[in-house]
N, C-alpha and C positions, 0 to 999 in steps of 0.2 A: 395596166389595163384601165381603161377609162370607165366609168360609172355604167353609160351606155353600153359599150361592149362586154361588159358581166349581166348586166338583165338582158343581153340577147343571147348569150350562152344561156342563162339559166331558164328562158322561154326555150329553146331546144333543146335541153333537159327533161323539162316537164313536157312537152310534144311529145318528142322523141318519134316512137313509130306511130303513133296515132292520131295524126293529122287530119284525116275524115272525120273522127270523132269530135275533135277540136270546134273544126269548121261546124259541125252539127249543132255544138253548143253556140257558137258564135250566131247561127240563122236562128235558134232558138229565143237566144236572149236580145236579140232583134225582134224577134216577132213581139215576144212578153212586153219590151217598152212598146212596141205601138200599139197593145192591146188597152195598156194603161191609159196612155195617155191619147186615145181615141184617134191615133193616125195623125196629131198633126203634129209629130215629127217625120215623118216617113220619110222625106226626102234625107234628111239628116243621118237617120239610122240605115238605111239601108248603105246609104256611101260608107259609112262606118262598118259596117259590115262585109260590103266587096273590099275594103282595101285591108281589113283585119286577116279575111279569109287568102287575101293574094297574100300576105305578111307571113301566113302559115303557111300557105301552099308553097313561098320562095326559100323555107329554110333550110331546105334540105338540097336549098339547087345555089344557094348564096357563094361568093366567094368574098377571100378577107379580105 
């Protein structure tokens, strides 16, 4: 098993059934960096956020 494919097991571990909650945190901790740092990352953070949240949303529909 290669380095990669055990930290994507063990992120679907720690998921498991709670994937909305995940994603909640995920827009969360999105929010909190552009709070800090006054919006001007936004474009950055939120891309990082749609594909973090598609990353949670696809593990449960992934194939190996």
């Amino acid at each position: 098993m290669s380095f990669l494919d055990d930290i994507k097991g063990k992120a679907e571990e720690l998921i498991g059934g709670n994937a909305d909650a995940v994603k909640g945190g995920i827009e969360k901790a999105g929010d909190f960096i552009d709070e800090k740092t006054g919006g001007k990352l936004a474009d950055q953070v939120d891309g990082v956020q749609q594909a973090a949240s598609e990353y949670v949303g696809g593990l449960g529909h992934a194939t190996p």
